[in-house]
C-alpha positions in Angstrom: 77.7 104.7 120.2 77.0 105.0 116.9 75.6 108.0 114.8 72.1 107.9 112.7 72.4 109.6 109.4 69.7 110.2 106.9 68.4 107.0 108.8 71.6 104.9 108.5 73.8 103.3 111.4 77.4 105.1 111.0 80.3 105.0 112.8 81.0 109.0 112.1 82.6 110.2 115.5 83.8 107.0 117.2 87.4 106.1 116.9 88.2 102.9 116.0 91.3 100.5 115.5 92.8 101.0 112.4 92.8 97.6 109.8 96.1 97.1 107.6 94.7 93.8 106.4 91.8 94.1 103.8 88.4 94.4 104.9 85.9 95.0 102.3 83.2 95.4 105.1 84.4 98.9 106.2 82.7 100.5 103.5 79.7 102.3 104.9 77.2 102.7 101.8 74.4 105.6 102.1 71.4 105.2 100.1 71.6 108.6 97.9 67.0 109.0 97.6 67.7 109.9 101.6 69.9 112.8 101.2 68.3 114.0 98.4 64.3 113.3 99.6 64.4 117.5 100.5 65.9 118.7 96.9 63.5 119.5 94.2 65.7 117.6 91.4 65.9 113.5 92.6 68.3 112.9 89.4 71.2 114.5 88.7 73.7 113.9 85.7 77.7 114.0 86.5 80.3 112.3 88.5 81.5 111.9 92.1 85.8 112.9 91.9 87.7 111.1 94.9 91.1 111.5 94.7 93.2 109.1 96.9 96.7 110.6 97.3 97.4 108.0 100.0 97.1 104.3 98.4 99.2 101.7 99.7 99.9 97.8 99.7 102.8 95.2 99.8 104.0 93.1 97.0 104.3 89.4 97.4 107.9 89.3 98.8 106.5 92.4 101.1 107.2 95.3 99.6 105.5 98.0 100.0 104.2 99.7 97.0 102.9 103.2 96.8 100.5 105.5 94.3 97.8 108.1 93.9 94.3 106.8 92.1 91.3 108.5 91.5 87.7 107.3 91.8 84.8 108.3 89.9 81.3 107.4 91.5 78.5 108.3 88.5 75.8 110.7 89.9 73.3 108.2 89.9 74.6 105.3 91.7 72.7 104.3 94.0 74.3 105.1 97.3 77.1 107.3 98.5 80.2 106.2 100.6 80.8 107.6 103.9 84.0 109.4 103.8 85.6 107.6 106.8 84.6 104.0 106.0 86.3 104.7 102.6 89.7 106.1 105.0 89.5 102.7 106.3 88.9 100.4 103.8 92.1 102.0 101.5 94.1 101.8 104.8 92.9 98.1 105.1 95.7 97.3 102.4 98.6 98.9 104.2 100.1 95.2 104.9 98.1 93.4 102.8 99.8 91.1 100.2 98.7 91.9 96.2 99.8 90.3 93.5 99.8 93.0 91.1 98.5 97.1 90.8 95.8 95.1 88.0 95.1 92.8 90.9 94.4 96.2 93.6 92.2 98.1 90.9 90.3 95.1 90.1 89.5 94.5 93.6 88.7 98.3 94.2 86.6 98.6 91.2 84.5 95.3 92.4 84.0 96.3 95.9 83.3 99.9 95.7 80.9 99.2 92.4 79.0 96.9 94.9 79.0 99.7 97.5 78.1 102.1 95.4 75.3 100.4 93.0 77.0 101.2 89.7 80.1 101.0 88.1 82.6 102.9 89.6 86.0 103.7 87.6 89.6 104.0 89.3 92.2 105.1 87.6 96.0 106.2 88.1 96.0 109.9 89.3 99.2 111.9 87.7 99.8 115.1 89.0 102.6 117.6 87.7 103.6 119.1 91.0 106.5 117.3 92.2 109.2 119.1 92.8 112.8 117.0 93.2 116.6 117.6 93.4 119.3 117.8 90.4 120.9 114.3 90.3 118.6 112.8 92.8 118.4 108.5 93.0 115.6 107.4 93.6 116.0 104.3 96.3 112.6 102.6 95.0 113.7 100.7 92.0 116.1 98.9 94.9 114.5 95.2 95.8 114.1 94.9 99.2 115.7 92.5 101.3 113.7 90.6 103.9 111.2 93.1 104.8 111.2 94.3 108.7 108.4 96.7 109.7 110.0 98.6 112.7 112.8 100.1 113.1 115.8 98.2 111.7 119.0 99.8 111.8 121.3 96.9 111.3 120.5 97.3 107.6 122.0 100.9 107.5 126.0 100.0 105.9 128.2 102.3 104.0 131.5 101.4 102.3 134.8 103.4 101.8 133.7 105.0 98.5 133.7 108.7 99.0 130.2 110.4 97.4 128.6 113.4 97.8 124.6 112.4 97.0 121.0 113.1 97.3 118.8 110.0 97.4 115.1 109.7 98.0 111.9 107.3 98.6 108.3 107.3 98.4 108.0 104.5 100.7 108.0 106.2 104.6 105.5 105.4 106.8 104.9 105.9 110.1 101.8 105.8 112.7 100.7 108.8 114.7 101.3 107.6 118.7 97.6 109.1 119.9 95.1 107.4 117.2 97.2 104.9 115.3 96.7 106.8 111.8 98.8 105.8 109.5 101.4 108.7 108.2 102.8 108.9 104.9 106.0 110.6 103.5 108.7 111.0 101.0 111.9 111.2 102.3 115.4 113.4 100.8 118.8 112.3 102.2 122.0 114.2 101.9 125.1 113.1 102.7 129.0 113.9 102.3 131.2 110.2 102.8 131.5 106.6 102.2 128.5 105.8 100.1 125.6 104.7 102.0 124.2 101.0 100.5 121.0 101.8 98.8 119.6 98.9 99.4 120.0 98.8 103.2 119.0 102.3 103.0 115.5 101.5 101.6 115.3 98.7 103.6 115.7 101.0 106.9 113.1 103.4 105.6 110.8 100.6 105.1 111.4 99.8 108.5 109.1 102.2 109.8 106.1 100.9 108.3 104.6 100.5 111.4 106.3 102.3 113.6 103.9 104.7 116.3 105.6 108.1 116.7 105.2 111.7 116.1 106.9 113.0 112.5 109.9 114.9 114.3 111.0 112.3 116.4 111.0 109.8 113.6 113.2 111.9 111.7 115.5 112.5 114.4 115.7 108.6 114.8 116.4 108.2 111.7 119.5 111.0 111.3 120.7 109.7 114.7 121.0 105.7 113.0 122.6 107.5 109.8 125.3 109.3 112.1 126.3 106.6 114.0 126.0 103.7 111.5 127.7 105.3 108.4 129.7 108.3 110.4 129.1 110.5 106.9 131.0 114.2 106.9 127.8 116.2 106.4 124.6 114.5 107.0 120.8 116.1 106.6 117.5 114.5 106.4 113.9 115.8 105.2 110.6 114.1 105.2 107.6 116.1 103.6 104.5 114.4 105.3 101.3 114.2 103.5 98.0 116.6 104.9 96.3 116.0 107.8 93.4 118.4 108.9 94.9 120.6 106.4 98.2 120.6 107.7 101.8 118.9 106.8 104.7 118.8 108.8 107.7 118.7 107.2 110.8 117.8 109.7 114.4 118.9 108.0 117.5 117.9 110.1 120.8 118.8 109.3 124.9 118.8 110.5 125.7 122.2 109.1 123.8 125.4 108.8 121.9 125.1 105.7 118.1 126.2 104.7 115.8 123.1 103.8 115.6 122.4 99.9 112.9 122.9 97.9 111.2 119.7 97.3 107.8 118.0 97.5 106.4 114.4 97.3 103.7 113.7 94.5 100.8 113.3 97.4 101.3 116.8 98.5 
């Protein structure tokens, strides 16, 4: 059943299906005169500051793309969004095809301008606190074979050129098991052996996109498919998971003895 609030049908406390193909429709607008009809000041100056940390779509040959964008609603729009209808609607792009980040914003800035009743600006969030590796690769810049969205070992490949090398993505995403929520993480691998194909190696990762299983066990799947596939010396995996409820699990798996490096992705 759903919720009345300030006299408006919302769907607050019921769990629903979550959408990966765009639905402009899950915006829940609130008219702003009803939660302000008990304040003595009905018009304020200033901004609304959402900050999305968890934005993410596929280009046209599939790929998925990540980033961070923040939304500014102006003070006297004319309604609010409900914070969960907005959850949805950025998770409706999570398989959704877009031609280009111009594309995304544009279509973010109409629909959520409609919502709102004013003009509502997004804009690319940058954020200083990322911590990395020395001599890390970053897997991203890779192009990405033909996309599989669950687990795809096959792709994992590694020659008989000996390395000894960190590399890292953006692009891991998983789906909790008991409410389908979508997960999102960067990933460090560190290996000793014959180099790992970076390509394959993104494609794997990507592999997970909509995979349903707790953090830990995904990571362990993934070190398991690594061992066995490209039988490296030393071997250790670490995904940093975004917040949820306040809280991020962080699973680190590794071959030898060795304390977890310090790193964090740019949505922590």
């Amino acid at each position: 059943m759903a919720d009345i609030l300030y006299g408006t049908t919302v769907q607050l406390g019921q769990q629903q299906a979550y959408s990966d193909q765009y639905d402009a429709n899950l915006l829940q607008p609130i008219e702003r005169k009803l939660c302000r009809q008990q304040l003595s000041i009905q018009h304020f100056l200033g901004v609304d500051i959402w900050t999305g940390y968890e934005i993410s779509w596929l280009d046209m040959q599939g790929k998925p793309c990540v980033d961070a964008l923040e939304f500014i609603f102006p003070a006297d729009s004319t309604h609010i969004i409900e914070s969960k209808s907005f959850k949805y609607y950025l998770n409706s792009f999570n398989q959704t095809r877009i031609e280009s980040t111009r594309a995304l914003m544009d279509t973010l800035i109409a629909d959520l301008s409609a919502a709102a009743g004013a003009t509502v600006t997004v804009q690319q969030y940058t954020t200083s606190a990322v911590v990395g590796l020395s001599g890390q690769i970053a897997l991203d810049t890779e192009p990405l074979m033909e996309p599989s969205y669950q687990p795809a070992p096959q792709y994992l490949r590694s020659n008989e050129q000996r390395v000894n090398e960190i590399v890292f993505s953006d692009l891991l995403k998983t789906n909790c098991p008991v409410t389908g929520q979508p997960d999102w993480a960067s990933i460090w691998i560190g290996y000793t052996g014959g180099q790992i194909d970076h390509a394959g190696l993104l494609a794997y990762i990507v592999s997970y996109r909509q995979q349903q299983d707790f953090h830990e066990n995904c990571v362990e799947q993934i070190f398991c498919d690594l061992w066995q596939r490209c039988a490296p010396e030393h071997l250790w995996v670490y995904a940093r998971y975004t917040r949820r409820g306040g809280l991020d699990i962080n699973p680190f798996r590794t071959s030898q003895l060795m304390a977890a490096p310090s790193v964090r992705g740019f949505r922590q």
